[in-house]
C-alpha positions as CSV (number, residue, x, y, z in Angstrom):
1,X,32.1,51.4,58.2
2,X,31.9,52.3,54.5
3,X,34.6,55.0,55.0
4,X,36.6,52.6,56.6
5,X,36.7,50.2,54.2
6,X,37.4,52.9,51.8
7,X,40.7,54.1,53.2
8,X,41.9,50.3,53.3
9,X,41.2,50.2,49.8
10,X,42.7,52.9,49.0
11,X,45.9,52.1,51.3
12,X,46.1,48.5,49.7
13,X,46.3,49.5,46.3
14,X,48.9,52.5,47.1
15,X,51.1,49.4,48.1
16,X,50.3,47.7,45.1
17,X,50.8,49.9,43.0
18,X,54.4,51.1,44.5
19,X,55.2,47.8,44.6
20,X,55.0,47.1,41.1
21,X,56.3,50.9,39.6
22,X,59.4,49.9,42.1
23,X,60.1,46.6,40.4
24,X,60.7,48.4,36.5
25,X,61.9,51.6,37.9
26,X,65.5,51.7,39.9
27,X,66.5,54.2,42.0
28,X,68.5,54.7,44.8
29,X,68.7,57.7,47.6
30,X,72.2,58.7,49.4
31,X,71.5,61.6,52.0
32,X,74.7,62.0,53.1
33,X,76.3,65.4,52.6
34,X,79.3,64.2,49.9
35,X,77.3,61.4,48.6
36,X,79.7,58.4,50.7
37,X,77.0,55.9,49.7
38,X,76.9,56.5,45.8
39,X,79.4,55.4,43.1
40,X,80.1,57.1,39.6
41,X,78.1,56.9,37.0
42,X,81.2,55.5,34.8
43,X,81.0,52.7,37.8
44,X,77.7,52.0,37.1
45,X,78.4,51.6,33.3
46,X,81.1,48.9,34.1
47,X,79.4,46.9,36.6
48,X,76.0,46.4,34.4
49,X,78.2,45.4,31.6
50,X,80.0,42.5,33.3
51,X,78.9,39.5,31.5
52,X,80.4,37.1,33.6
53,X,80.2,36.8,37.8
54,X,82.9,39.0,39.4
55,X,84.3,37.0,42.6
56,X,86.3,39.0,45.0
57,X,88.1,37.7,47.9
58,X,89.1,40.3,51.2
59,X,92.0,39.6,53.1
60,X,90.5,42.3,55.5
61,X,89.1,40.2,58.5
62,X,89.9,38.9,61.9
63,X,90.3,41.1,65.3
64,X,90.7,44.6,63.8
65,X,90.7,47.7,65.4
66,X,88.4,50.8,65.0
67,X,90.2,51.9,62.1
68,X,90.5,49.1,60.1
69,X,87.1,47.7,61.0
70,X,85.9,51.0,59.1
71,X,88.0,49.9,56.1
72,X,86.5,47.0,56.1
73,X,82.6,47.9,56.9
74,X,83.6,50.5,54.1
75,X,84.7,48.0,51.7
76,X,81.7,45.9,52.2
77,X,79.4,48.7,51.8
78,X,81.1,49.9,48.1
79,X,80.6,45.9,47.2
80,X,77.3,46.0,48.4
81,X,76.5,48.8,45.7
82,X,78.4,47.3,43.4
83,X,76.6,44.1,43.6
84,X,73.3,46.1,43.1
85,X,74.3,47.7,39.6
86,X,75.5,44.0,38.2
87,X,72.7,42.6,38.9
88,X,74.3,40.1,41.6
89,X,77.0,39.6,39.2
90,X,79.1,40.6,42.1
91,X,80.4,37.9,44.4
92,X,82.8,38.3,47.3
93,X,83.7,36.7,51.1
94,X,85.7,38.3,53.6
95,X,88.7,35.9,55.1
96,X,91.4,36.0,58.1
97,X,94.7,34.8,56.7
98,X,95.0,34.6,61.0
99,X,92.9,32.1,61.4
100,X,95.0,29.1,61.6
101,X,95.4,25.5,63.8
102,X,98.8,26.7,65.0
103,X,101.5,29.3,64.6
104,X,102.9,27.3,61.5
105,X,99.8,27.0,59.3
106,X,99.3,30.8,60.2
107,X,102.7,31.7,58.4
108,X,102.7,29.2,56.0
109,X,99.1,31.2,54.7
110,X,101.1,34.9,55.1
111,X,103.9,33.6,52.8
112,X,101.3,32.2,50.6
113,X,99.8,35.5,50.9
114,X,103.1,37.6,50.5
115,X,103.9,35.7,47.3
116,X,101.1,37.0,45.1
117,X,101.9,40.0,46.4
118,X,100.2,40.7,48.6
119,X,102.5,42.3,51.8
120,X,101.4,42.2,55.4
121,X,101.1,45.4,57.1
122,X,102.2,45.4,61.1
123,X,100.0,46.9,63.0
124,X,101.0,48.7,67.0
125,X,98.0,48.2,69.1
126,X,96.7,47.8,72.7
127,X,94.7,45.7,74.4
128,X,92.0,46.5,77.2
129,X,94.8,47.2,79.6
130,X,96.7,49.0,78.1
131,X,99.4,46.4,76.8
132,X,101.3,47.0,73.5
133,X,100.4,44.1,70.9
134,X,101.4,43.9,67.3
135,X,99.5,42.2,64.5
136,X,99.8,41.3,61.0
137,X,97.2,42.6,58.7
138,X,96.6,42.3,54.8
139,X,94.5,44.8,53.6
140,X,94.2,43.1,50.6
141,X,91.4,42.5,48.0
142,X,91.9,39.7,45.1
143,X,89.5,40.6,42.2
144,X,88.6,37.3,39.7
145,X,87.2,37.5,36.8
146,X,86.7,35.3,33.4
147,X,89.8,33.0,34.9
148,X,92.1,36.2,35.5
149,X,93.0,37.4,39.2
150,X,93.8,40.9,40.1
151,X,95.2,41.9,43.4
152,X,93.9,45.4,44.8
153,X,95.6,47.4,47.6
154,X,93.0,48.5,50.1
155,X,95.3,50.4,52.4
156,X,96.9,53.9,51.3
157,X,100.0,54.6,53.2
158,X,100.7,58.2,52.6
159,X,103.8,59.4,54.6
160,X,103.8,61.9,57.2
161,X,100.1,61.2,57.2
162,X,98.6,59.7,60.7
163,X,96.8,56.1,61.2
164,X,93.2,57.7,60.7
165,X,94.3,59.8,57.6
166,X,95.8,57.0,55.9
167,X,92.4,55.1,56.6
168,X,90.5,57.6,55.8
169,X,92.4,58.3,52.6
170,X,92.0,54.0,51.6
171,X,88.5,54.6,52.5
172,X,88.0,58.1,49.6
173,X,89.8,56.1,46.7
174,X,88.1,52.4,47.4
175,X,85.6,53.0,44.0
176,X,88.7,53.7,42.6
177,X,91.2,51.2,43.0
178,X,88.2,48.3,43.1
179,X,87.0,49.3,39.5
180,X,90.8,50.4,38.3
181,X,91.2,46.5,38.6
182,X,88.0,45.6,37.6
183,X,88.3,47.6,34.1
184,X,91.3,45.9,33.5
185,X,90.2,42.4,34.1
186,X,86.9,43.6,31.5
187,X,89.0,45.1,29.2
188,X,88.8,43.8,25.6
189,X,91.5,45.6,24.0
190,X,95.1,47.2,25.1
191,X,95.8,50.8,24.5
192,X,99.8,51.3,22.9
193,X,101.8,54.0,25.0
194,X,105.3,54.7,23.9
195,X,108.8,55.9,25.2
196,X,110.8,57.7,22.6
197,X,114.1,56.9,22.0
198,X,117.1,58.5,20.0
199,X,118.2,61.1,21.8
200,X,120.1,60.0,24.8
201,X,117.0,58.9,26.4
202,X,117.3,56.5,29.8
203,X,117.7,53.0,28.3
204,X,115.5,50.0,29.2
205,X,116.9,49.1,32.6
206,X,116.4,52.6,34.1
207,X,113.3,52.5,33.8
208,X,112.3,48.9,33.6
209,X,110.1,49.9,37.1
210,X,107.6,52.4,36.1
211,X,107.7,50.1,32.7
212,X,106.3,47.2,34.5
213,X,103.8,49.0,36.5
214,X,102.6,50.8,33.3
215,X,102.5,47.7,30.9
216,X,99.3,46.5,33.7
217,X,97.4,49.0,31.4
218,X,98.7,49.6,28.1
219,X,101.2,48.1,25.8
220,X,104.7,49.6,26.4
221,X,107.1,50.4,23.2
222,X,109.7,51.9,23.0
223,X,111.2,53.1,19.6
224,X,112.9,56.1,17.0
225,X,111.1,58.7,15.1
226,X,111.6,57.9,11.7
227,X,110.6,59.9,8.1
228,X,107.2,59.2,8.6
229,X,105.0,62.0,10.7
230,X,102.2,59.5,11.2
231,X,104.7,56.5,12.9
232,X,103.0,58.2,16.7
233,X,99.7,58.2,15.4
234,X,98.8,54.6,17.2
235,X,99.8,55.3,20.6
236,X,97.7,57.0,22.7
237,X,100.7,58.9,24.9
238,X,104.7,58.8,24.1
239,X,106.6,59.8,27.1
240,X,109.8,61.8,26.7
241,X,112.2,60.7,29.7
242,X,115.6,62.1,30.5
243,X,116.7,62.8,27.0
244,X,120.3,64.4,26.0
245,X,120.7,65.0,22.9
246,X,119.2,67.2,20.5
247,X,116.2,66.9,18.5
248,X,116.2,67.2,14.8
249,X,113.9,69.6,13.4
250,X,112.2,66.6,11.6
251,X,111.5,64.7,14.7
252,X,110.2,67.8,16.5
253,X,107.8,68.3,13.4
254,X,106.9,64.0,14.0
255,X,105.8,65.0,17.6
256,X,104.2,68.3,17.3
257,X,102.0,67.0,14.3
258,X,101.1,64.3,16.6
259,X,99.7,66.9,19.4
260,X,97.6,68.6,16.6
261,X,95.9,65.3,16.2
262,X,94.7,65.3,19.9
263,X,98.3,63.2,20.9
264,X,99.3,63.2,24.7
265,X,102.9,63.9,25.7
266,X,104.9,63.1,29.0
267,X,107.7,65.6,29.2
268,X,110.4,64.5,31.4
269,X,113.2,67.1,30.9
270,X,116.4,68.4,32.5
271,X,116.9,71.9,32.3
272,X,120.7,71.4,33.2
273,X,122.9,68.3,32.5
274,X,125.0,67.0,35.1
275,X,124.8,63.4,36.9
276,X,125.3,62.4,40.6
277,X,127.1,59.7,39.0
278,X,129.7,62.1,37.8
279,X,130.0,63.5,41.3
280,X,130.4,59.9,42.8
281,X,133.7,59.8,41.2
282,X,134.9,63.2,42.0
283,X,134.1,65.8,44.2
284,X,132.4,68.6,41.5
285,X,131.5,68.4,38.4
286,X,130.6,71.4,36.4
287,X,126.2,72.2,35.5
288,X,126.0,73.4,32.1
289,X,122.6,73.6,30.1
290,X,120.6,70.7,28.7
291,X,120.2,72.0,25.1
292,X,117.7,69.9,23.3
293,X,116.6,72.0,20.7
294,X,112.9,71.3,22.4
295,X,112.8,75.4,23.8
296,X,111.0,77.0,21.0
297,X,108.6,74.3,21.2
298,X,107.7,74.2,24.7
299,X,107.7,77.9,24.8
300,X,104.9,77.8,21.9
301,X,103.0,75.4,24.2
302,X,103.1,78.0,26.9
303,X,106.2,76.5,29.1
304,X,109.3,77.4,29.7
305,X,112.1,74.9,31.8
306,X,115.0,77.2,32.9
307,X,118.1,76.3,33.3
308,X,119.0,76.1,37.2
309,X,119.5,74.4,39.5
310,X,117.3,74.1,42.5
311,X,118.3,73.5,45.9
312,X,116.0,73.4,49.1
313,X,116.3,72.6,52.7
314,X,113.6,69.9,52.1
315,X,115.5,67.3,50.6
316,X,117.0,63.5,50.7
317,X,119.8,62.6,52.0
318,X,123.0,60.8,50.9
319,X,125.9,58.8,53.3
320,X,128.8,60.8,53.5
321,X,132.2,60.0,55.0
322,X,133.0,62.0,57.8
323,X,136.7,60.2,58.7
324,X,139.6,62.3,58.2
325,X,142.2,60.7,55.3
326,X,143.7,57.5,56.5
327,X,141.2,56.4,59.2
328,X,138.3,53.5,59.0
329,X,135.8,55.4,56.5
330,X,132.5,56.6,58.9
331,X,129.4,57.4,56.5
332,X,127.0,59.4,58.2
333,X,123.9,60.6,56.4
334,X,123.8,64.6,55.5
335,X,121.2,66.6,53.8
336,X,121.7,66.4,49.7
337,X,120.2,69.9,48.9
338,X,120.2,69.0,44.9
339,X,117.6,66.5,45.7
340,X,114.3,68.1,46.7
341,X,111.3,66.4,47.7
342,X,108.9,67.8,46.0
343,X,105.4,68.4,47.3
344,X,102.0,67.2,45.4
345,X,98.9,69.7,44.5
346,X,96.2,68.0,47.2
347,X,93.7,69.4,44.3
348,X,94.5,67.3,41.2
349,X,93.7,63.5,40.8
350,X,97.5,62.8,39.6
351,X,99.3,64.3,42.5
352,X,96.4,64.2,45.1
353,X,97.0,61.7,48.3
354,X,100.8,60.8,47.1
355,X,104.0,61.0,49.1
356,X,106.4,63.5,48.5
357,X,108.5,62.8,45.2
358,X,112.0,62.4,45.2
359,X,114.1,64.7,42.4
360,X,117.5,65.0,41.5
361,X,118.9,68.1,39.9
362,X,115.7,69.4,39.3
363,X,115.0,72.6,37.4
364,X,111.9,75.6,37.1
365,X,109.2,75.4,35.2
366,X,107.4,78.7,34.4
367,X,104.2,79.4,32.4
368,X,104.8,81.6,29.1
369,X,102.0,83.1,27.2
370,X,98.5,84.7,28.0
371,X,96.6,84.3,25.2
372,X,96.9,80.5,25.1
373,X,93.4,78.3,24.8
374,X,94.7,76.4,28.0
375,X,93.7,75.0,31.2
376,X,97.3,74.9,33.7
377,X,97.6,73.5,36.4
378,X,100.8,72.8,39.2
379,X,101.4,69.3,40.2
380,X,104.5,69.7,41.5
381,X,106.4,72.6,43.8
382,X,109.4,72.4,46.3
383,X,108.8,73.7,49.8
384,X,109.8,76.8,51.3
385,X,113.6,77.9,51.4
386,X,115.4,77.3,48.5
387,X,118.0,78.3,46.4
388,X,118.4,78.7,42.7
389,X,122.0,78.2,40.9
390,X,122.4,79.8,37.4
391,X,124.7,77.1,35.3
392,X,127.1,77.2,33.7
393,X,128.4,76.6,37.6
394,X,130.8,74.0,39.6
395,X,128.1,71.5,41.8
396,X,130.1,70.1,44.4
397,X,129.5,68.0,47.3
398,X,130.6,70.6,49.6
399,X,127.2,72.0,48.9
400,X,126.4,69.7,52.4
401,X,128.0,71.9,54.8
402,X,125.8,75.2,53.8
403,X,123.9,76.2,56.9
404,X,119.9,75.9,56.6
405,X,119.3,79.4,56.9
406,X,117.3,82.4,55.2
407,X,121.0,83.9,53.4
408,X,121.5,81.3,51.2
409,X,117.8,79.8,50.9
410,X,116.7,82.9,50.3
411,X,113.2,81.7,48.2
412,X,110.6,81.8,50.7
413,X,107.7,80.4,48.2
414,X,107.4,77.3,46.2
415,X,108.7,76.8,43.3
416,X,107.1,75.2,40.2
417,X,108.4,72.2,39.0
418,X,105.9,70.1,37.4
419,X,103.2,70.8,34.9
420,X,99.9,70.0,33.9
421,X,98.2,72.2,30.5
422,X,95.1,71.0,28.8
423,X,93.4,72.6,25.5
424,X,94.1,73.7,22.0
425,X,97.9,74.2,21.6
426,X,99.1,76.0,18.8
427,X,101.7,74.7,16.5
428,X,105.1,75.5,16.3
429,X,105.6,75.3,13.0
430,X,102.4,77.5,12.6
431,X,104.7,80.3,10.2
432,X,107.4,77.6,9.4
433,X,108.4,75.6,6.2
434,X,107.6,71.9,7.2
435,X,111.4,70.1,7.6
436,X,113.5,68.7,4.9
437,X,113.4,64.9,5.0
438,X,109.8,64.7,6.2
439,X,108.1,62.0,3.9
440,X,104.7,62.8,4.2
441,X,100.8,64.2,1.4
442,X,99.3,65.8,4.9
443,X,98.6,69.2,5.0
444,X,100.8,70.8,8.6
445,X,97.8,71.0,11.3
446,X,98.2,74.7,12.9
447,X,95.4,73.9,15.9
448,X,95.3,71.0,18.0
449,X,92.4,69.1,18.8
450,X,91.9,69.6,22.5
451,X,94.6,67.3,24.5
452,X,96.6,67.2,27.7
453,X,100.3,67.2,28.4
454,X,102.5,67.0,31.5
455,X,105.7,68.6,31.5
456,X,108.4,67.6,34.9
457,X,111.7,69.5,34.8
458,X,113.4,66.5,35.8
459,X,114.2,63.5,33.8
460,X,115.7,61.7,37.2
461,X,111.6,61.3,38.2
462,X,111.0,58.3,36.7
463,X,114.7,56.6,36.6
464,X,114.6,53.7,38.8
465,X,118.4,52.8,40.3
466,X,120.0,49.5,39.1
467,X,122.6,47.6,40.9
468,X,124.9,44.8,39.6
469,X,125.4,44.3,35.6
470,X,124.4,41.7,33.2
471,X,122.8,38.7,34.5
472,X,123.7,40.1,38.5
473,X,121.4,42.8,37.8
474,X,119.0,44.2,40.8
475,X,116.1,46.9,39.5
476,X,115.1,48.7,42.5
477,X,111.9,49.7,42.7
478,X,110.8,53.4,41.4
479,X,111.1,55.9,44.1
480,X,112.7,53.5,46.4
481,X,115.7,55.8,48.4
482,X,118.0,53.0,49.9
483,X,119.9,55.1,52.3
484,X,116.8,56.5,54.1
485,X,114.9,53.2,53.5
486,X,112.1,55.4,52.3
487,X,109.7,54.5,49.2
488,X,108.8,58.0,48.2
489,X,105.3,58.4,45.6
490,X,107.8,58.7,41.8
491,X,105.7,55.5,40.8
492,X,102.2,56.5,41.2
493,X,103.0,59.8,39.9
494,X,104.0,58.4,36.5
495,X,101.0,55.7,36.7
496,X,99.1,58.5,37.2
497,X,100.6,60.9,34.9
498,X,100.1,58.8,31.8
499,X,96.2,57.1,33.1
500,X,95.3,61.0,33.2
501,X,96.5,61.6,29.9
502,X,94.9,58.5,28.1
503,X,91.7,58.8,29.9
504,X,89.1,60.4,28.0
505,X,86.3,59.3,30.3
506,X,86.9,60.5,33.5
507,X,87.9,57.9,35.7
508,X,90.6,59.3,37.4
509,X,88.0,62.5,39.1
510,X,87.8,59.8,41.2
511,X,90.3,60.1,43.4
512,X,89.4,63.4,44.1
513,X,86.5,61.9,46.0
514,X,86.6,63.2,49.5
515,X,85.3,61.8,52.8
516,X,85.4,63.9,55.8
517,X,86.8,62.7,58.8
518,X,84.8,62.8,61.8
519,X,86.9,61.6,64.2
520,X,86.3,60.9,68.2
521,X,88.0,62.7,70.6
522,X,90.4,60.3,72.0
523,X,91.8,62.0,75.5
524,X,87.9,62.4,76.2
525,X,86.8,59.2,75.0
526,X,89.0,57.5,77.5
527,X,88.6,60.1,80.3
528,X,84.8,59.4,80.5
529,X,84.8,55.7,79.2
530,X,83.0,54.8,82.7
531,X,80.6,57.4,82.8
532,X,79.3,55.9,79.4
533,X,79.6,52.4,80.7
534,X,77.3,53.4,83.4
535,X,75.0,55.2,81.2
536,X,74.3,53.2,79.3
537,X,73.9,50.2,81.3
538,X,71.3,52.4,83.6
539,X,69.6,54.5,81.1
540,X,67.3,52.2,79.1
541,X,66.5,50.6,82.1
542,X,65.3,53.8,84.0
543,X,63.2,54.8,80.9
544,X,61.8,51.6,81.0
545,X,60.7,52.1,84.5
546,X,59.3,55.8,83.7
547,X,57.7,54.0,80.9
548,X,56.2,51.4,83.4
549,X,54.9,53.8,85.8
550,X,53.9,56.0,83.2
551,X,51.7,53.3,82.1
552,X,50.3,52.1,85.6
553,X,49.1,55.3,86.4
554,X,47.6,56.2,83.1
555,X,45.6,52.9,83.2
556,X,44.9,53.5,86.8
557,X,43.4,56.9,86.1
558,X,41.1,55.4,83.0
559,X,39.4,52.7,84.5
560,X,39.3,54.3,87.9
561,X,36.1,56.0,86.3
């Protein structure tokens, strides 16, 4: 009896005692074999330092399928966790825009919905007998906090991708895009970015889009290089887009003195100069090279952009008329070889999980120098079968009626188009006088600080097409191809571009989180849908009889004695 008493004592105060170690020390167990259950610790950081109750309202609910019922359980879940780290500072409610007296209350909430924009995505579905239905669904999160709403995108809709890829891509990048918002909402101050201007660069209007989608982040300027080396110094990247004219060896001095100080640079340059513009008003035009006086420079960053042109079977298309001279004019669409769509690295958080990019006139990139401190890395590649034109050459739209085949595609590998180097550049003024004209007591910096740079060799990446003039002027959004009514990925990869560069705390490793699919066999599924109706209908209950039975005969067979 003693002993017995013992071992109660002892199990009492093992519960105790856990019971109170577990209320001042936190800690949390995720089994699962790539951790779907956990969040960053940079997530973790964020959400105990919310000062104020984050509400968040899902659009996500309703009669979902499979697929979307895992978005959402998912969703839930990554709240869940979040909830836990803010110490219930986290507050959120799932609702059906669908759920509405009639049909007109039900649309009047989706425009309500569309208009913060938040878009409806139709959904092709059956029903139990097999019965095509459609629905309207809004994967959509908003994200309060402090007064300020955020709206958050649950659904990634990555092109050529199927239904449970996309999902299961929206379910990888849900940390993410939930604490993307939520470190905006938090943030206290506004990082400066810049686009450089000068040199032929696109104007305003060309690239208003990525612009707007950029200025959610940072403050957007836009402005010369003047005397002064240190005028860059406050913005934490300067993008270089499209530029045409040359740069002055003061001005390369401004920007390379900038690297040295740990600066980040989006290059956006075209290795030939020609415009489909030009074209649109004649048949050919002639390529020539793009001389901007930025060669030696890149080349002493370990990068050269050649000048060619690039054509591959994998490209966009453009409406053509195919009437002969004097009849009604018949566009038809035909393959526009000038324009690749380029292909992402599925390894690097900028490029990973995006649609194909659309290019025009785009040029090689090729990596120069081995004894370079530098981490490289490819963002960008064409597909297979392509062809390279040296300029100075005549680009003409006749370039249409070339056959698809391996004599003149002749490039049977990809070819490198877009950029990525990280390190200790060198500078190119390392055995240089500094410029004439450059007003400035610091000594010249021969060794950057470590920093990051993208170079694309096309400028045509992040122009946006504009349509009407003055105050009849349409933006179209980046990426957007109106003839094959097609939004291709140009405006993530520049939001992404630039967030990589300016992040110095690793945030965006997190959309190289990856969540293996573990998908049902569908034929099967459907194939043997009774026999698991039937099993498992009958199963429990014959265990329960073997159980019962089981249990007769074993009490039988004891107190039969």
């Amino acid at each position: 009896m003693a002993k017995k008493i013992l071992n109660i004592s002892i199990f009492l105060i093992t519960v105790i005692a856990i019971y109170f170690i577990s209320e001042k020390v936190f800690f949390r167990l995720d089994l699962t074999s790539e951790n779907r259950y956990s969040i960053s610790d940079n997530s973790k950081r964020l959400l105990e330092g919310l000062e104020k109750p984050l509400e968040v309202k899902i659009y996500l609910d309703g009669d979902l399928n499979s697929g979307f019922l895992r978005l959402k359980k998912s969703t839930k879940e990554m709240l869940d966790e979040f909830s836990i780290y803010a110490n219930s500072n986290v507050k959120y409610e799932f609702i059906n825009p669908s759920n509405a007296a009639n049909a007109e209350e039900r649309e009047k909430a989706y425009n309500e919905l569309e208009k913060r924009g938040l878009r409806g995505t139709m959904v092709y579905d059956k029903d139990n007998e097999g019965k095509s239905i459609q629905k309207v669904i809004f994967p959509w999160a908003e994200i309060t906090y402090n007064g300020k709403t955020r709206p958050v995108s649950l659904l990634k809709n990555v092109y050529g991708n199927s239904g449970e890829q996309n999902l299961n891509i929206s379910v990888e990048n849900l940390e993410f895009e939930l604490t993307d918002v939520i470190r905006i909402l938090t943030s206290k101050s506004v990082q400066k970015i810049a686009f450089l201007e000068g040199h032929g660069e696109f104007p305003e209007p060309l690239v208003y889009d990525a612009s707007l989608a950029l200025s959610r982040y940072y403050q957007v300027d836009r402005g010369s290089i003047t005397d002064d080396p240190a005028i860059l110094d406050a913005y934490k990247a300067v993008i270089v887009a499209g530029p045409t004219g040359t740069f002055s060896e003061k001005e390369k001095y401004t920007i390379d003195q900038y690297i040295m100080k740990g600066g980040k640079v989006l290059w956006l340059l075209d290795g030939v100069r020609i415009s489909l513009d030009s074209l649109s008003k004649r048949p050919e035009t002639i390529g020539i090279t793009n001389d901007l006086n930025l060669s030696d420079q890149l080349f002493t960053y370990g990068i050269r952009i050649n000048p060619v042109l690039v054509q591959n079977v994998q490209c966009a298309l453009i409406p053509v008329n195919m009437a002969r001279e004097g009849d009604q004019p018949n566009f038809q669409p035909a393959p526009w070889y000038y324009s690749p769509l380029l292909l992402t690295s599925p390894a690097h958080p900028i490029t990973r999980n995006l649609t194909p990019i659309k290019s025009e006139f785009v040029s090689s990139i090729d990596f120069v120098g081995s004894d370079l401190q530098l981490k490289r890395e490819m963002l960008l590649v064409t597909s297979t079968g392509s062809h390279i034109q040296n300029v100075p050459s005549i680009v003409s739209m006749d370039v249409i009626n070339v056959e698809q085949n391996g004599q003149y595609f002749n490039i049977n590998a990809p070819i490198l188009t877009g950029v990525l180097e990280e390190g200790v550049f060198p500078s190119v003024f390392k055995n240089r006088m500094v410029p004439e004209g450059v007003k400035t007591t610091e000594k010249t910096i021969f060794e950057s600080k470590p920093t990051k740079m993208i170079v694309i060799a096309d400028g045509d990446i992040i122009r946006n097409d504009v349509q009407g003039h003055g105050e009849n002027m349409n933006i179209l959004p980046l990426g957007l191809d109106k003839y094959m009514n097609q939004q291709f990925g140009n405006k993530d990869l520049i939001l992404n571009a630039v967030n990589y560069l300016t992040d110095d705390d690793g945030w965006m490793s997190l959309r190289n989180r990856e969540i293996k699919m573990r998908l049902l066999n569908k034929p099967t599924v459907v194939g043997m849908k009774k026999f698991w109706q039937v099993s498992n209908f009958l199963l429990p209950l014959l265990a329960l009889g073997i159980f019962g039975v089981s249990f007769f005969f074993i009490r039988k067979k004891k107190y039969s004695k």
